[in-house]
N, CA, C and O atoms as a GROMACS GRO file, in nm:
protein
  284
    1UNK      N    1   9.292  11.935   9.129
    1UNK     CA    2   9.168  11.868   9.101
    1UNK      C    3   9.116  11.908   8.963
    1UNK      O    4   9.028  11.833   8.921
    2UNK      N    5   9.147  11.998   8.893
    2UNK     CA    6   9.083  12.067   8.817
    2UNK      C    7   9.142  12.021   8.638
    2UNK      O    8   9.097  12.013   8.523
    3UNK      N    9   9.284  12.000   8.720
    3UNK     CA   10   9.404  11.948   8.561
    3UNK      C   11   9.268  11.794   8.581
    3UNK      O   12   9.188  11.756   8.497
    4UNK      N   13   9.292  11.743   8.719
    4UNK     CA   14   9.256  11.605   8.672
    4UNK      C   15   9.122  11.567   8.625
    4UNK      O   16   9.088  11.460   8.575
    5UNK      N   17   9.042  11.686   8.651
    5UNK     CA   18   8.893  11.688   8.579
    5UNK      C   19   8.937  11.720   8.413
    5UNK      O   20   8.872  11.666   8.323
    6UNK      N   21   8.990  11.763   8.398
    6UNK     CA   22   9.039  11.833   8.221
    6UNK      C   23   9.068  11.673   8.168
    6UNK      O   24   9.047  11.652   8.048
    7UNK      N   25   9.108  11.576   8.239
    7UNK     CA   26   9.139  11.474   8.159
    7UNK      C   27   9.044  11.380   8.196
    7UNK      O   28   9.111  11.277   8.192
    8UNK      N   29   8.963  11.356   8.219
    8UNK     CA   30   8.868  11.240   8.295
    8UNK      C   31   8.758  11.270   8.175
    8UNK      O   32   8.741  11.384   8.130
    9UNK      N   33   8.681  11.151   8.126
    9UNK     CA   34   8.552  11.170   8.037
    9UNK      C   35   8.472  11.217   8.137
    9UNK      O   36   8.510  11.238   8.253
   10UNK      N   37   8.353  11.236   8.091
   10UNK     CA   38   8.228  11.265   8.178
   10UNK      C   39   8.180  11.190   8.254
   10UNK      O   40   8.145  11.231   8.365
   11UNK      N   41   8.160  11.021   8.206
   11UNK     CA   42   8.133  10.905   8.298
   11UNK      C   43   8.200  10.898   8.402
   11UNK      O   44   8.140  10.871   8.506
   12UNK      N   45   8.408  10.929   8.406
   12UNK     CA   46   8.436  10.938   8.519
   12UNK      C   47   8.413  11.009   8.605
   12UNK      O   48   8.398  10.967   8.720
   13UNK      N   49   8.403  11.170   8.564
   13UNK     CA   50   8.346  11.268   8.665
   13UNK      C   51   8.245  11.231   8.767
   13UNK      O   52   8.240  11.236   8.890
   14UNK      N   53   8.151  11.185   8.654
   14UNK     CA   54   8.019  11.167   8.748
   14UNK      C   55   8.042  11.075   8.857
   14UNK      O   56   8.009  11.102   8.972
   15UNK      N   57   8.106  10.950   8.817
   15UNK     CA   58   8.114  10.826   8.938
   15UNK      C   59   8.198  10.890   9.028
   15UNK      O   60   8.163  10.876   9.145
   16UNK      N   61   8.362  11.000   8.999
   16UNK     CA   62   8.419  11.060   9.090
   16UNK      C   63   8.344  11.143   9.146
   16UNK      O   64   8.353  11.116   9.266
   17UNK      N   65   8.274  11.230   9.132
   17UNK     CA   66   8.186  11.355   9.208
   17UNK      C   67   8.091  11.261   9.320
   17UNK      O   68   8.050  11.309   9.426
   18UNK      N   69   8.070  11.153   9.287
   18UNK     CA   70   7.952  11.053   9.412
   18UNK      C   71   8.060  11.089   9.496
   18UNK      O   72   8.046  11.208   9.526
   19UNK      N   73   8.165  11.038   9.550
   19UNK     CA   74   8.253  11.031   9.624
   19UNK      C   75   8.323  11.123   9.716
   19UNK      O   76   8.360  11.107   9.833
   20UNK      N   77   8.336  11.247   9.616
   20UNK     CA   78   8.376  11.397   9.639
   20UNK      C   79   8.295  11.443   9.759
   20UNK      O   80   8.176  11.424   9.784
   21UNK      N   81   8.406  11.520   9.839
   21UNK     CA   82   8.322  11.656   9.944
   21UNK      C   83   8.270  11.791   9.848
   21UNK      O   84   8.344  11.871   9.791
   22UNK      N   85   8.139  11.792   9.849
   22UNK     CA   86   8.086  11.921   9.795
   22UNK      C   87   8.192  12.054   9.693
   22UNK      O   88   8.189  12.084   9.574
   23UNK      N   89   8.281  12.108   9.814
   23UNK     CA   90   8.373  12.166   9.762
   23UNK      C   91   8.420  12.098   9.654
   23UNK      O   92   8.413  12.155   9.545
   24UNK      N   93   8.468  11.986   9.658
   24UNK     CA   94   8.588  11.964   9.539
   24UNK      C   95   8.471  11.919   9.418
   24UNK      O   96   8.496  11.928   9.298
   25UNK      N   97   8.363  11.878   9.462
   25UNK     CA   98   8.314  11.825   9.304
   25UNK      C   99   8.223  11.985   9.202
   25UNK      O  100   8.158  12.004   9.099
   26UNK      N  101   8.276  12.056   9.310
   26UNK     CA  102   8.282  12.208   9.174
   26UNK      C  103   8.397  12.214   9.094
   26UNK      O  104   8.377  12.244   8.976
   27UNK      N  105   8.536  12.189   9.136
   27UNK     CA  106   8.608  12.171   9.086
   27UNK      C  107   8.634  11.999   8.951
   27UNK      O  108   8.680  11.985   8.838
   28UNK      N  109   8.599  11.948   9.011
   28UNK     CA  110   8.587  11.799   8.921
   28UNK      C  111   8.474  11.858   8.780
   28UNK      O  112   8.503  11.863   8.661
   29UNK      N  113   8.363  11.891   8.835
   29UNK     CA  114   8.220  11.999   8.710
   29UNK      C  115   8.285  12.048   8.647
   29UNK      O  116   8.261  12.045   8.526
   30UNK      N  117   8.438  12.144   8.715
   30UNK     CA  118   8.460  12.216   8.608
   30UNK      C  119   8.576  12.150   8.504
   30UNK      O  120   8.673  12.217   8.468
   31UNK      N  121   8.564  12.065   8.479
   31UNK     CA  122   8.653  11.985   8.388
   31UNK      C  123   8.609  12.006   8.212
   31UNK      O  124   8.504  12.048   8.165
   32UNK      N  125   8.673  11.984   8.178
   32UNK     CA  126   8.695  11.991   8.028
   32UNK      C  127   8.538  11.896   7.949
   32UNK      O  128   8.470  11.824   8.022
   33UNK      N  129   8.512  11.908   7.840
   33UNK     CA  130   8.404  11.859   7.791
   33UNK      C  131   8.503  11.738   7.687
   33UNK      O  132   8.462  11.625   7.661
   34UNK      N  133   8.577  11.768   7.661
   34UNK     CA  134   8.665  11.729   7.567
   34UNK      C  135   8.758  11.613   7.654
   34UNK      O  136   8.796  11.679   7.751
   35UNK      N  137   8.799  11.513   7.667
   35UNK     CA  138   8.873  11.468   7.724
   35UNK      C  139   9.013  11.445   7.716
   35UNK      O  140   9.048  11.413   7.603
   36UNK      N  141   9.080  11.450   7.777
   36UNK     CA  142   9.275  11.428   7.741
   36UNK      C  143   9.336  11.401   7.828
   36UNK      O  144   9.388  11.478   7.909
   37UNK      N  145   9.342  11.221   7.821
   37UNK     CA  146   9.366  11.161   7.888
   37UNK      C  147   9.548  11.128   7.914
   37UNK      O  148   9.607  11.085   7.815
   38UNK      N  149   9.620  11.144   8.028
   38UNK     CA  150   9.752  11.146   8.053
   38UNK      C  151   9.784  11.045   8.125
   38UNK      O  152   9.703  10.996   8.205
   39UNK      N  153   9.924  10.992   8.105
   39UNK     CA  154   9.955  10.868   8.227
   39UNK      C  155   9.995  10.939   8.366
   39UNK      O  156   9.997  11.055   8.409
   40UNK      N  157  10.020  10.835   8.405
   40UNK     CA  158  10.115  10.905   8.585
   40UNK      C  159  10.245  11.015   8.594
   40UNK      O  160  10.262  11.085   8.693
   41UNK      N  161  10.313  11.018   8.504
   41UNK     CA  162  10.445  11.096   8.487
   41UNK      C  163  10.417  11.203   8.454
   41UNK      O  164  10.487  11.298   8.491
   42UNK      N  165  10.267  11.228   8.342
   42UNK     CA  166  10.273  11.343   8.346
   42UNK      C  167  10.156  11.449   8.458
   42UNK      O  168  10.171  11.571   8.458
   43UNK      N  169  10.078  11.400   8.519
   43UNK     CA  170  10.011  11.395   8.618
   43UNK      C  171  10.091  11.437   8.739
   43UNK      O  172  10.046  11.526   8.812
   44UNK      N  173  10.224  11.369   8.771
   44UNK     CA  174  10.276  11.451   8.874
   44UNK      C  175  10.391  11.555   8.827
   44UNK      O  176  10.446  11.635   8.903
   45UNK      N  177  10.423  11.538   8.674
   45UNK     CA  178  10.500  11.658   8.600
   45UNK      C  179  10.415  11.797   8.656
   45UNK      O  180  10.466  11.889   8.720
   46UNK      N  181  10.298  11.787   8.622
   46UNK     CA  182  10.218  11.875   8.569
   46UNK      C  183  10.190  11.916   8.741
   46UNK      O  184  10.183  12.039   8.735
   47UNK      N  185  10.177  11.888   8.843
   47UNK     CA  186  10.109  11.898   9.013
   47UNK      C  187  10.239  11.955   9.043
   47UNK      O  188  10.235  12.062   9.102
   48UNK      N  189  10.395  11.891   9.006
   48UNK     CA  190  10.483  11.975   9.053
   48UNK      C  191  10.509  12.110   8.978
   48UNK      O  192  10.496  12.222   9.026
   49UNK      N  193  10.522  12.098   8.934
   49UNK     CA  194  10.514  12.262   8.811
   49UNK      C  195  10.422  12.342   8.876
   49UNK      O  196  10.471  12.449   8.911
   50UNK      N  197  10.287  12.326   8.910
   50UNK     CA  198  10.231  12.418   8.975
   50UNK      C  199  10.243  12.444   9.138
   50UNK      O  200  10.232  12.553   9.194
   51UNK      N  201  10.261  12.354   9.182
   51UNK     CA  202  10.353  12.354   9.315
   51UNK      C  203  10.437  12.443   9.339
   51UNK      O  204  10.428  12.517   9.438
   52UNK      N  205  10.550  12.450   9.232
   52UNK     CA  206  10.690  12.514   9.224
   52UNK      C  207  10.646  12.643   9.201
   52UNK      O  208  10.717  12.726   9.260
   53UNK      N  209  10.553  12.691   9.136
   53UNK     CA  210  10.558  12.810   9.116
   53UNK      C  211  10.455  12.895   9.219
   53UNK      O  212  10.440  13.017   9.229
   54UNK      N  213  10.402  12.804   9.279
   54UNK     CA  214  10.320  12.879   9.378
   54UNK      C  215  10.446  12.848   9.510
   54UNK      O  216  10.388  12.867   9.617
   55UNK      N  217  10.541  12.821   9.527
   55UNK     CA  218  10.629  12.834   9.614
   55UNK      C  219  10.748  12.969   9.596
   55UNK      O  220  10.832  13.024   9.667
   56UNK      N  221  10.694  12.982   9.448
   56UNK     CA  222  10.805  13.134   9.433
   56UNK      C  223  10.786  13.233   9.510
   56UNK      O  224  10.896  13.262   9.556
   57UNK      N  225  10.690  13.315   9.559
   57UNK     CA  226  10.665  13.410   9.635
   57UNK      C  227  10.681  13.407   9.755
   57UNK      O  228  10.709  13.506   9.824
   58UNK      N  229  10.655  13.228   9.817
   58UNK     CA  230  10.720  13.245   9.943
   58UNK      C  231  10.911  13.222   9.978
   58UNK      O  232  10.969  13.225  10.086
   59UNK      N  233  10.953  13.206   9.874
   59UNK     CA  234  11.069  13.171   9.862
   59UNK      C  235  11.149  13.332   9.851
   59UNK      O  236  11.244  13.375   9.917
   60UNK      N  237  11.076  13.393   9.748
   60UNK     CA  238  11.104  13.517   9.787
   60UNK      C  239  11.133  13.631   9.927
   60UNK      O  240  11.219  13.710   9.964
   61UNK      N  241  11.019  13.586   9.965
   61UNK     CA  242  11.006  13.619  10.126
   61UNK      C  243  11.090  13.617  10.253
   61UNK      O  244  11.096  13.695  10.348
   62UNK      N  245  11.164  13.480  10.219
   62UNK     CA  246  11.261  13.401  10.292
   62UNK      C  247  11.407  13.450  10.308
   62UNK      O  248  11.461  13.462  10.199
   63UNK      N  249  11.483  13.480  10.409
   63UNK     CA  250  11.583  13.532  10.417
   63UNK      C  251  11.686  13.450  10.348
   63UNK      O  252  11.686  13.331  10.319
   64UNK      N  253  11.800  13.571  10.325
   64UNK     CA  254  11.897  13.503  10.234
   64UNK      C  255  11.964  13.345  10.246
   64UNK      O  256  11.994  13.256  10.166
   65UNK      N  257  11.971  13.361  10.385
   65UNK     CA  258  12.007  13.226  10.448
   65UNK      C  259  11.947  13.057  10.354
   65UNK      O  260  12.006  12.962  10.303
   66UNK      N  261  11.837  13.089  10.369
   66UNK     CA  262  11.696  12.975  10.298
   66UNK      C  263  11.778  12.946  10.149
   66UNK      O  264  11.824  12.832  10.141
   67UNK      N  265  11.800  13.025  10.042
   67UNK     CA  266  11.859  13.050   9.932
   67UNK      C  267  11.911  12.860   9.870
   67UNK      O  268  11.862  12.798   9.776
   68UNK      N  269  12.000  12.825   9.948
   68UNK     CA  270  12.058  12.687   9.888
   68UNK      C  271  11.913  12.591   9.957
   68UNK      O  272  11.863  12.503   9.887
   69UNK      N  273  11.867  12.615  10.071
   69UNK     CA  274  11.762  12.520  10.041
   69UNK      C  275  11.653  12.526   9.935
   69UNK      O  276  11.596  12.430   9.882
   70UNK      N  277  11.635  12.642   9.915
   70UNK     CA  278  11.522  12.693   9.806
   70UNK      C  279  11.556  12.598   9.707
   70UNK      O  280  11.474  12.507   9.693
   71UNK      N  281  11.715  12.592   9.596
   71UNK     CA  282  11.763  12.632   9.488
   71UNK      C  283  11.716  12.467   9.433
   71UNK      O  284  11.738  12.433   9.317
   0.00000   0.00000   0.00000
């Protein structure tokens, strides 16, 4: 939520935050002042990349077996 507040102007925030559950429109607020706006490719470039790396530690965890599904 937070990459996609970094790229949204302020006008969008605001009309997105009407919409938002409480929780997430702290996250949408905390968006960038500056805007930088991205298409779709890199939007889910950017969601899997952080995905992947918050899956390292549990991948770690995982017995050797897991290994080729991990890879």
């Amino acid at each position: 939520m937070v990459t996609l507040a970094e790229r949204m102007s302020h006008d969008e925030l605001v009309r997105l935050g009407a919409w938002l559950p409480e929780k997430l429109q702290a996250a949408a607020h905390a968006g960038s002042p500056a805007c930088e706006p991205f298409g779709a490719d890199e939007a889910v470039l950017g969601t899997l990349e952080r995905e992947v790396a918050e899956m390292e530690p549990v991948r770690q965890r995982l017995p050797r077996e897991f290994d080729a599904l991990m890879a």
